[in-house]
N, CA, C and O atoms as a GROMACS GRO file, in nm:
protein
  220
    1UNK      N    1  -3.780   1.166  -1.330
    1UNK     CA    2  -3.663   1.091  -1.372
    1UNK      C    3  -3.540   1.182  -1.379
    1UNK      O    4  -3.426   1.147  -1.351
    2UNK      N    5  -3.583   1.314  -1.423
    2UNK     CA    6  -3.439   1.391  -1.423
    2UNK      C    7  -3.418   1.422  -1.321
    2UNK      O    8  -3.298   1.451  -1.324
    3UNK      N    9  -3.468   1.446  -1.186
    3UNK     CA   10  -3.421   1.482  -1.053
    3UNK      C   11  -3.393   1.387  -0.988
    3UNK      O   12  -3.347   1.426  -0.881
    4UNK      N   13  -3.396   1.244  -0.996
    4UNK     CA   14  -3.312   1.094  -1.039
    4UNK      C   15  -3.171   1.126  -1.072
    4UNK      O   16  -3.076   1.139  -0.995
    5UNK      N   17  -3.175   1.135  -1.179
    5UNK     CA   18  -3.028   1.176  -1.254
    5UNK      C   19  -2.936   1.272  -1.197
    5UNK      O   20  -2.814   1.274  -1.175
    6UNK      N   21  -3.054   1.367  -1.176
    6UNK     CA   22  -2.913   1.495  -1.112
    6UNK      C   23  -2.920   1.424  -1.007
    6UNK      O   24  -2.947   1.318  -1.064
    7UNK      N   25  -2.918   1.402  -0.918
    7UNK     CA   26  -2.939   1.374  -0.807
    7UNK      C   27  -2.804   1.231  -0.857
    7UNK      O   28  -2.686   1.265  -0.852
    8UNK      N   29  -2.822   1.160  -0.878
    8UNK     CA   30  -2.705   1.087  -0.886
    8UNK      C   31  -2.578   1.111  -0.948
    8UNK      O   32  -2.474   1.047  -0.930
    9UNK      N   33  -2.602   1.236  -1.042
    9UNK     CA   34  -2.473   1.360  -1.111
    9UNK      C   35  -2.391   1.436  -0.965
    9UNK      O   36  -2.276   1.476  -0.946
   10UNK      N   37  -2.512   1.431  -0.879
   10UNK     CA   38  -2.446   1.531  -0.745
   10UNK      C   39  -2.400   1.450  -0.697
   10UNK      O   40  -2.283   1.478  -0.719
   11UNK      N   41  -2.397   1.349  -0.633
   11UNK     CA   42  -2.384   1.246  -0.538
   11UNK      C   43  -2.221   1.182  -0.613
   11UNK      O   44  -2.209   1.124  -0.721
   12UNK      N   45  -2.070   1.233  -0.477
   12UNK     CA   46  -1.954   1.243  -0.496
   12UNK      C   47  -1.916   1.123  -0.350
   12UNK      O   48  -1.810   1.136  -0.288
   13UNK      N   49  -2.010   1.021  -0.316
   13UNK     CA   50  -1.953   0.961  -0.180
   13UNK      C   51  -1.879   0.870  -0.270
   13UNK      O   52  -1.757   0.858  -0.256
   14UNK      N   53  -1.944   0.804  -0.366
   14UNK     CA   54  -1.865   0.689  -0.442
   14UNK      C   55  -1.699   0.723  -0.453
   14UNK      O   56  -1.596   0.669  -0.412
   15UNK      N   57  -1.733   0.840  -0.528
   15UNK     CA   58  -1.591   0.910  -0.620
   15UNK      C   59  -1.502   0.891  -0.473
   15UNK      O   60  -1.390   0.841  -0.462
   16UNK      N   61  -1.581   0.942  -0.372
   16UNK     CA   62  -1.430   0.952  -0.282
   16UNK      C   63  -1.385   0.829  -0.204
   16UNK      O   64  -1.280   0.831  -0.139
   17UNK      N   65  -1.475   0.709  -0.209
   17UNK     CA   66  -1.424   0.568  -0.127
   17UNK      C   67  -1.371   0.544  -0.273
   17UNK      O   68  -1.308   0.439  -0.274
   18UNK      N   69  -1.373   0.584  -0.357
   18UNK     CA   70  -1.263   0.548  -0.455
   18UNK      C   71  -1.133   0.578  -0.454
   18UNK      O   72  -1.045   0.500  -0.490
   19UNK      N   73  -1.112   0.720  -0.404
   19UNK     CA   74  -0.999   0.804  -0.438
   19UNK      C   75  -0.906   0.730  -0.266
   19UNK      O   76  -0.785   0.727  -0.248
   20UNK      N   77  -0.998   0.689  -0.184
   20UNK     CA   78  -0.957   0.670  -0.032
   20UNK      C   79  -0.869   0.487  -0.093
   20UNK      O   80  -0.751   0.453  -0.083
   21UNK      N   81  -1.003   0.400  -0.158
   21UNK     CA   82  -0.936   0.298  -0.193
   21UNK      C   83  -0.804   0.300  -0.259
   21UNK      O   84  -0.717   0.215  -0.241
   22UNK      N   85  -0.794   0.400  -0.335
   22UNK     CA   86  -0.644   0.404  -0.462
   22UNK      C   87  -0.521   0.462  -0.331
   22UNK      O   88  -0.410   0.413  -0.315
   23UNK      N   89  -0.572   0.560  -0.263
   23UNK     CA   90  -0.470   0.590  -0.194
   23UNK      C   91  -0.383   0.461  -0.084
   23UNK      O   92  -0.266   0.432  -0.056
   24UNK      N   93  -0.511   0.415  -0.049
   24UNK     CA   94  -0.479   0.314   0.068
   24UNK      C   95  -0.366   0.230  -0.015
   24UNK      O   96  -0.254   0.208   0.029
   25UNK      N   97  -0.422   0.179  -0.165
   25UNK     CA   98  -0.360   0.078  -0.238
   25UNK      C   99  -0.200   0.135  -0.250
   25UNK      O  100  -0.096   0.089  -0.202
   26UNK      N  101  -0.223   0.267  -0.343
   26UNK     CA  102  -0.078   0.302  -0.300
   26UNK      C  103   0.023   0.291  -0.221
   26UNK      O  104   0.132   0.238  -0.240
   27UNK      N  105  -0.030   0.359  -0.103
   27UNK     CA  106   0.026   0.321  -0.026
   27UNK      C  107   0.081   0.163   0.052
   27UNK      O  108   0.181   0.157   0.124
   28UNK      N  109   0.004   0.058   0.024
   28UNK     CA  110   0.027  -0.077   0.012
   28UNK      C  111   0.193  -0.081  -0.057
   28UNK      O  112   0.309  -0.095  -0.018
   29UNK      N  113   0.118  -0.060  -0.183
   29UNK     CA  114   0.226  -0.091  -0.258
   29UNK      C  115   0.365  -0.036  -0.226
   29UNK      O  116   0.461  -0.112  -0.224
   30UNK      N  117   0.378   0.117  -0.198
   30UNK     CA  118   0.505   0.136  -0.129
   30UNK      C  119   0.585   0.062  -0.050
   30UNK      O  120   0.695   0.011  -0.074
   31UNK      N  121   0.478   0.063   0.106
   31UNK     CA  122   0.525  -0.038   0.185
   31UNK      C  123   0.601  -0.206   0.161
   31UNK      O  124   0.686  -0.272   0.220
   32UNK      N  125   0.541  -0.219   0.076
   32UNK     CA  126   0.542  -0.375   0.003
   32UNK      C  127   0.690  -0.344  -0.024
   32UNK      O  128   0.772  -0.405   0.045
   33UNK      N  129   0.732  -0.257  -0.117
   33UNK     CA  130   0.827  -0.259  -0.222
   33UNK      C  131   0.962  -0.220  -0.132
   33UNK      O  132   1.070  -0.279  -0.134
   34UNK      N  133   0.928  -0.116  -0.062
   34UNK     CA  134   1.055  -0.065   0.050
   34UNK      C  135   1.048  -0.199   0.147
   34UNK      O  136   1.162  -0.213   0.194
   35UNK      N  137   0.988  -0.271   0.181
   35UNK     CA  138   1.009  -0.422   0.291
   35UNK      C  139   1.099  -0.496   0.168
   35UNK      O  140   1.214  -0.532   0.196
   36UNK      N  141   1.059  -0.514   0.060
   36UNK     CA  142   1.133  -0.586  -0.029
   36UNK      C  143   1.285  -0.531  -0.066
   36UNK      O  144   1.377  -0.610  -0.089
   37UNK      N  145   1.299  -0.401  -0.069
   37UNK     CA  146   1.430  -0.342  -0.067
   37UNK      C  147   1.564  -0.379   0.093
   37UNK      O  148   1.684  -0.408   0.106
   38UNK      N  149   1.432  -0.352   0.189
   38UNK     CA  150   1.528  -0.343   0.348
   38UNK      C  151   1.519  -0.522   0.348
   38UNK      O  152   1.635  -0.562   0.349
   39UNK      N  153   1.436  -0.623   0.347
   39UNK     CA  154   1.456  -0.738   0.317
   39UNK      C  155   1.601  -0.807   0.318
   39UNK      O  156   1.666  -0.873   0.399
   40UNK      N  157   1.621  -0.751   0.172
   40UNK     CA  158   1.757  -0.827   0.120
   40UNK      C  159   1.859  -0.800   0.235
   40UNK      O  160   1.907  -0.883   0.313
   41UNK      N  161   1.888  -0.630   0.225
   41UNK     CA  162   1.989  -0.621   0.346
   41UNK      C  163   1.950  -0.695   0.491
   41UNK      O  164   2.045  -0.754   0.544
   42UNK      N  165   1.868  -0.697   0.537
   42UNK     CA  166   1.825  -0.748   0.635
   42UNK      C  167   1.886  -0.920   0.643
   42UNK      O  168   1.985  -0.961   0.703
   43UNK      N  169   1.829  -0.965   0.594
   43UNK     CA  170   1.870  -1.110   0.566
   43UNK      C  171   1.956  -1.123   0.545
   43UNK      O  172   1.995  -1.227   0.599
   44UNK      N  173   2.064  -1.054   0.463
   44UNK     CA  174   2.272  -1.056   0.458
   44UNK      C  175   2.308  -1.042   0.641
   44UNK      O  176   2.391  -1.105   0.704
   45UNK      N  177   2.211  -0.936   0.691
   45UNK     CA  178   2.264  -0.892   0.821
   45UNK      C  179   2.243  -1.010   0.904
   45UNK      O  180   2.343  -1.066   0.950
   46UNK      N  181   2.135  -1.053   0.927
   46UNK     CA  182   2.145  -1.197   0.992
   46UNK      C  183   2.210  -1.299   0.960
   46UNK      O  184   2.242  -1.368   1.057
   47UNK      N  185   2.247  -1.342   0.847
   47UNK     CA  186   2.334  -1.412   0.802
   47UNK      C  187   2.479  -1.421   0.840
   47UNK      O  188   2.535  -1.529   0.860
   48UNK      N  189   2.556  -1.268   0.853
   48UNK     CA  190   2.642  -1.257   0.931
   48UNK      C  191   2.641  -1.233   1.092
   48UNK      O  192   2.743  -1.209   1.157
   49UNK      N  193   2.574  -1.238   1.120
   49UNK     CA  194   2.539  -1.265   1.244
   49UNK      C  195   2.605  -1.410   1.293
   49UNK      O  196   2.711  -1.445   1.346
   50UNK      N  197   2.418  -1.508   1.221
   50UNK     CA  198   2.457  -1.608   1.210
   50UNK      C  199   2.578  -1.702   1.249
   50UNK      O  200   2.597  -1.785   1.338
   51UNK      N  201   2.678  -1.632   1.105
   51UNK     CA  202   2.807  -1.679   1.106
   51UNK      C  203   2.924  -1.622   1.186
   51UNK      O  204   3.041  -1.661   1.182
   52UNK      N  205   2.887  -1.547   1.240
   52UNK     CA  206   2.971  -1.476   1.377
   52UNK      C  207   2.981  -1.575   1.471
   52UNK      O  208   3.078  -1.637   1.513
   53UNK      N  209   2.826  -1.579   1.504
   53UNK     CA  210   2.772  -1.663   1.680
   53UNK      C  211   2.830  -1.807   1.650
   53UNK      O  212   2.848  -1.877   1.750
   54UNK      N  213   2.864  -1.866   1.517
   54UNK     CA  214   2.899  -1.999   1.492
   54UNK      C  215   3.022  -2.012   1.507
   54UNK      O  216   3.062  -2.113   1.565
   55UNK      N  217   3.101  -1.928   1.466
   55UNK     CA  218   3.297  -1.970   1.474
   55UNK      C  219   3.316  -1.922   1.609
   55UNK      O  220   3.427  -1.927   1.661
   0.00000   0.00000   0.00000
């Protein structure tokens, strides 16, 4: 039973599809937040566009 235990004390694959999941997420979230920043301007910019191609 204790060479069970260590044996699952050694064993670091979990820890790192963890550390891979948080990063990926991070990184999500950046992306997310900077699209939400360039967004707004984006959408003013078409807007005047828009209203260019119309008058």
């Amino acid at each position: 039973m204790s060479k069970l235990f260590a044996r699952f004390v050694k064993n670091e694959s979990g820890a790192t599809a963890i550390e891979y999941g948080l990063i990926a997420t991070f990184i999500a979230v950046a992306i997310i937040a900077a699209l939400g920043l360039v967004g707004d301007s984006l959408d003013q910019m078409l807007t005047d566009v828009s209203t260019a191609i119309g008058s």
